[in-house]
C-alpha positions as CSV (number, residue, x, y, z in Angstrom):
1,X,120.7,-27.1,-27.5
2,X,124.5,-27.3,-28.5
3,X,125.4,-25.7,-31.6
4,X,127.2,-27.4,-34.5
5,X,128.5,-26.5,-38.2
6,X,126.1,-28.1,-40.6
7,X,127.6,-29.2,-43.7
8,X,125.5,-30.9,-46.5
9,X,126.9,-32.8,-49.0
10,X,130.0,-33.8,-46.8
11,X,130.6,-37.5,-48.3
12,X,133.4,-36.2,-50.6
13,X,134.8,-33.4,-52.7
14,X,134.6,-30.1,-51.5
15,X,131.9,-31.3,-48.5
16,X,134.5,-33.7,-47.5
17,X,136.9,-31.0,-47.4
18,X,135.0,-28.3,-46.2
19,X,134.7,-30.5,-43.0
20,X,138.1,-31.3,-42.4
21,X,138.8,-27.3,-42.3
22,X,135.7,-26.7,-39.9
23,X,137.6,-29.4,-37.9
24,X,140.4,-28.0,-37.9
25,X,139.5,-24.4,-37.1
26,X,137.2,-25.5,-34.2
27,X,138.8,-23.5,-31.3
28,X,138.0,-20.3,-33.7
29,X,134.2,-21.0,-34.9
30,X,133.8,-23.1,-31.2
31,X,131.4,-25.7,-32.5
32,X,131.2,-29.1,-33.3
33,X,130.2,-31.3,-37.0
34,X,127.2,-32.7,-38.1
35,X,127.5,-33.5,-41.2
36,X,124.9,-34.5,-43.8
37,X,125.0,-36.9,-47.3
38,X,123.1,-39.7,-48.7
39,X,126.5,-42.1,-48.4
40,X,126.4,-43.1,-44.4
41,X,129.5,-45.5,-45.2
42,X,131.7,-42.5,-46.4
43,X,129.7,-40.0,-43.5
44,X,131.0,-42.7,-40.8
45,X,134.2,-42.9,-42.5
46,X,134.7,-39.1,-42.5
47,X,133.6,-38.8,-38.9
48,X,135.9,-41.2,-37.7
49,X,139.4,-39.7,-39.5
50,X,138.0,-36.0,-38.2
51,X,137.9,-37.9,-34.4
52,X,141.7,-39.8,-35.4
53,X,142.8,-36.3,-35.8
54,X,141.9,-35.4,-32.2
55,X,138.8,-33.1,-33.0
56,X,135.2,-34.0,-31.8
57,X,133.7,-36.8,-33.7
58,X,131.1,-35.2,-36.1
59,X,127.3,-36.3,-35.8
60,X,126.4,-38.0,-38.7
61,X,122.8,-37.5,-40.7
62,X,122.0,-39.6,-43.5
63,X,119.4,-37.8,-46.2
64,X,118.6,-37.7,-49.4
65,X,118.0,-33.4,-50.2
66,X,116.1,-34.6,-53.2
67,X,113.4,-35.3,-50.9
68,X,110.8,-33.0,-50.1
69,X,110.7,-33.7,-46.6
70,X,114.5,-34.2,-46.5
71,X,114.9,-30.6,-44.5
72,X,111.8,-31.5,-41.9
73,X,114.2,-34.7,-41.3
74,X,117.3,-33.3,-40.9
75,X,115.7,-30.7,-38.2
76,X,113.9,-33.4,-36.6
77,X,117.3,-34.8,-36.0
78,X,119.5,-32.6,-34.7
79,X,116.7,-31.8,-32.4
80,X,116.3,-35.1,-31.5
81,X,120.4,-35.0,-30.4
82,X,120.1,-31.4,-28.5
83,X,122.1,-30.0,-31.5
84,X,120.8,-26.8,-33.4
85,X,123.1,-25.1,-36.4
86,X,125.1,-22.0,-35.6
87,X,126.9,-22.0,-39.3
88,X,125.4,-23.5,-42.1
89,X,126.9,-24.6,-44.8
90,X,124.7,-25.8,-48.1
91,X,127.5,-27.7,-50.3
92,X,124.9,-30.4,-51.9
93,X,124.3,-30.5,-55.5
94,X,125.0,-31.9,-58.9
95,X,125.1,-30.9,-62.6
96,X,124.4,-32.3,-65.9
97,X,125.5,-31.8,-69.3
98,X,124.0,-32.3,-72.5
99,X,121.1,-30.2,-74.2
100,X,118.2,-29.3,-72.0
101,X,115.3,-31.3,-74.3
102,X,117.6,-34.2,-74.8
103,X,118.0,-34.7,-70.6
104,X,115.8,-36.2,-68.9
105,X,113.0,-34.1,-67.6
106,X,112.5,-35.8,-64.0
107,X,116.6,-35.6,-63.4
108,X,116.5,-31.6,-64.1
109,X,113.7,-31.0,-61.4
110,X,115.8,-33.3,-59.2
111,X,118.6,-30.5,-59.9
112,X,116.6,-28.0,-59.0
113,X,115.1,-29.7,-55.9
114,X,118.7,-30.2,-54.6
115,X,120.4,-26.9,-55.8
116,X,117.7,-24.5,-55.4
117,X,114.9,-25.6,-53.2
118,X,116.7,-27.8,-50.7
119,X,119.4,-25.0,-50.2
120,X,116.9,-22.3,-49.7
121,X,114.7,-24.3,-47.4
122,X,117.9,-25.1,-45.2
123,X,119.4,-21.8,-45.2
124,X,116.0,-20.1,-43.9
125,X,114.8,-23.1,-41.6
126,X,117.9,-22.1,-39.0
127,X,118.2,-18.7,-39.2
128,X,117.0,-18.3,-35.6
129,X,119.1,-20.7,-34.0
130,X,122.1,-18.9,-36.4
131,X,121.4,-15.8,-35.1
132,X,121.4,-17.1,-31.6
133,X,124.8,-17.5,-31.7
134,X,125.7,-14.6,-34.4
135,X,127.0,-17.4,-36.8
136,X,126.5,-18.0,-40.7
137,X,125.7,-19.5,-44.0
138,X,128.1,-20.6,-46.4
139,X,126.5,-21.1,-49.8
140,X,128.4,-23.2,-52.4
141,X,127.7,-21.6,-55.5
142,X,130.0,-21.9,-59.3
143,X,131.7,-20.3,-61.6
144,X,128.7,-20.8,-63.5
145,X,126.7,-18.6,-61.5
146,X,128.3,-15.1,-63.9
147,X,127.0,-16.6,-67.3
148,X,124.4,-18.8,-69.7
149,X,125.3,-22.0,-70.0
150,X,124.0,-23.7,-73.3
151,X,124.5,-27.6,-72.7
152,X,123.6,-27.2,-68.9
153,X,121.4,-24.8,-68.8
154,X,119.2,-25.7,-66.2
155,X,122.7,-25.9,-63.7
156,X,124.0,-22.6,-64.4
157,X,120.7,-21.4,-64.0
158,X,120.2,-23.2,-60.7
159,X,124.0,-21.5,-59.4
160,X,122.9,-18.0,-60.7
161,X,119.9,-18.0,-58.5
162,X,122.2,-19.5,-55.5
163,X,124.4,-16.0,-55.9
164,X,121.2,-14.1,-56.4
165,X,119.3,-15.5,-53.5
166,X,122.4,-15.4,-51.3
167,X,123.7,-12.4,-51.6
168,X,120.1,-10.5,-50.9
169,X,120.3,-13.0,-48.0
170,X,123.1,-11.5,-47.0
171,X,121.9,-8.0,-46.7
172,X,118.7,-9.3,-45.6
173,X,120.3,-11.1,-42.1
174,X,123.5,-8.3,-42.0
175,X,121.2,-6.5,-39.0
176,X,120.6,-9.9,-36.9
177,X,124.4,-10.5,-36.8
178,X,124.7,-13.5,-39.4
179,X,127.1,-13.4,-42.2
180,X,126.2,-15.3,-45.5
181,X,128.8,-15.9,-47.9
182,X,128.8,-17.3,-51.7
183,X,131.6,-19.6,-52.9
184,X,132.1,-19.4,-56.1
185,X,134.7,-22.2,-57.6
186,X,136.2,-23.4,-60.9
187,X,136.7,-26.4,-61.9
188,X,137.8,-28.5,-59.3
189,X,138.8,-32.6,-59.7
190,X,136.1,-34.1,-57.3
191,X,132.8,-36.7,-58.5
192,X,131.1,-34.1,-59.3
193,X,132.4,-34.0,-63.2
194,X,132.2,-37.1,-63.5
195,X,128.6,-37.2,-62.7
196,X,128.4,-34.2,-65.2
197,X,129.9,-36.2,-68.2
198,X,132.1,-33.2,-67.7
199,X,135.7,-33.3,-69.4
200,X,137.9,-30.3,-68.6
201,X,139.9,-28.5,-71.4
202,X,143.4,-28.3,-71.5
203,X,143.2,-24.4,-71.2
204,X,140.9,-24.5,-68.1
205,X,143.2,-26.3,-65.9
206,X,144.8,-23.0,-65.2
207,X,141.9,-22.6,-63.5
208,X,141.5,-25.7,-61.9
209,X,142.3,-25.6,-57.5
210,X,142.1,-28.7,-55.2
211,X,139.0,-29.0,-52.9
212,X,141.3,-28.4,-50.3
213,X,142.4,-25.2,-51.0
214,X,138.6,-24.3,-52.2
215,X,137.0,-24.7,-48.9
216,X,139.9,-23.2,-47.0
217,X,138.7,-19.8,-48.9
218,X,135.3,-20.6,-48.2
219,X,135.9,-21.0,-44.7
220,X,138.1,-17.8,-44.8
221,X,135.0,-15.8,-46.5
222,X,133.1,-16.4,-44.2
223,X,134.4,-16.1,-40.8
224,X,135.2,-12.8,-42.0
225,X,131.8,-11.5,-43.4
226,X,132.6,-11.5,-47.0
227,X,129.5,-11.5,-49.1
228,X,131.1,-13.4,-52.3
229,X,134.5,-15.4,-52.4
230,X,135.5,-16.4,-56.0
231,X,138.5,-19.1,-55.5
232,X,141.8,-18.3,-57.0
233,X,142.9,-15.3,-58.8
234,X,142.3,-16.7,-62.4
235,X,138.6,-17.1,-61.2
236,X,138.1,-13.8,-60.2
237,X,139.8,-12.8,-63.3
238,X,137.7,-14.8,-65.7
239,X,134.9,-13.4,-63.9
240,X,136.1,-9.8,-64.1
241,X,136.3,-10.4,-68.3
242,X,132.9,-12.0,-68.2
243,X,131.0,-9.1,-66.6
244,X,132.6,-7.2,-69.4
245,X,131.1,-9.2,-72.1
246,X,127.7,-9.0,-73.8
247,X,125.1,-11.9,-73.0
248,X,125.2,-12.6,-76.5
249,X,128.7,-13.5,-76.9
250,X,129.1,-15.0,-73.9
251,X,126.3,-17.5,-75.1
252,X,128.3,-18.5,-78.1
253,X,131.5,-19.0,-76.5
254,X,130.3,-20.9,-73.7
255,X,128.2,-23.1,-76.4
256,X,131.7,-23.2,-78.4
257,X,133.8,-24.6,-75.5
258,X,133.8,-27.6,-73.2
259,X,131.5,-27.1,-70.3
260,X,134.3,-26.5,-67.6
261,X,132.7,-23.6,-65.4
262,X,131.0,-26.5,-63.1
263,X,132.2,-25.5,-60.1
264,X,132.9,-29.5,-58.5
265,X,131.1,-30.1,-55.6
């Protein structure tokens, strides 16, 4: 079985970017792409300027992670190409704003199936085949992941258990050899706030980085072991404040403000 770098929610954004810099760093990590989204057009499209560059073309995997099955398929697949994952890296999800009664019930389980379940089911599913060749998981987490978010609850919520569940994770596999990282960005200009109905404040763009630059410091993290990376120093700052404030009064400033802790994936 050849290992690869499996990268969900590669199609655009962070993904996108996150496998251009697994590209790129391919004589360090020493594996190829197969990369995994619901948009085969953009997939294809991705592959082929990763290949234009001169690295390996990237397998491509359509699936919908919504779907319960979605992980079964994406094994099945790799599998059925020789592959197996040596790194890991669960970028997938989505966010919605608006108040938790007034959204629709069925699209907030569909959060939690992508954010939660489909990320945990993926990041234990390989573990063998990652500690086979001593590699990683790279978890994409927020911003949102340090406090309550009234006015999308159920996605901060869904980020705080991906920081929980992967830092334990991390001390969990630290004997076996794998590393398991947590990204944590701000706000960064991608589809995902526009899916969110989210519109950034004026003061948050002093928080606001480039994918680019985002899954360089993911990539970073994790090659060398880090157990959280918060991107760019006004992130870890804003973080350092939060952890400093009472529960309380974080809940009515983040009601009070626009909703720009997302984290664009």
């Amino acid at each position: 079985m050849r290992p690869v770098v499996l990268i969900t929610g590669a199609s655009s954004g962070i993904g996108a970017a996150l496998a251009k810099v697994f590209a790129a760093h391919q004589s360090e990590h020493g594996h190829e792409l197969a990369l995994v989204a619901r948009r085969q057009d953009r997939l294809e499209a991705l592959a082929e300027e990763i290949a234009a560059n001169g690295q390996p073309r990237p397998a491509v995997i359509t699936a919908d992670l919504e779907r319960r099955d979605a992980a079964s398929i994406i094994a099945a697949e790799l599998s059925s190409r020789g592959l197996e994952p040596a790194i890991v890296v669960n970028n997938a999800g989505f966010g919605l704003r608006g108040s938790s009664t007034a959204l629709s019930r069925d699209e907030q389980l569909a959060m939690i199936d992508l954010n939660v379940r489909a990320l945990t089911e993926l990041s234990l599913m390989f573990v063998d085949s990652v500690a086979r060749h001593r590699g990683g998981i790279l978890n994409v987490a927020s911003l949102a992941a340090f406090l309550p978010g009234p006015g999308m609850a159920v996605y901060y919520a869904s980020k705080a258990y991906v920081l929980s569940f992967s830092e334990a994770l991390h001390r969990e596999l630290s004997g076996r050899g794998v590393r398991v990282t947590t990204l944590c960005p701000g706000p960064v200009p991608t589809e995902f706030q526009a899916r969110a109905g989210l519109a950034l404040a004026p003061a948050a763009r002093v928080l606001e980085l480039p994918a680019e630059r985002v899954a360089q410091i993911g990539y970073d993290a994790l090659m060398s072991g880090k157990r959280v990376a918060i991107a760019g120093i006004g992130n870890r700052l804003a973080v350092s404040l939060m952890r400093m404030v009472p529960n309380a009064l974080l809940l009515r400033l983040a009601d009070q403000q626009p909703r720009s802790a997302g984290g664009g994936k």
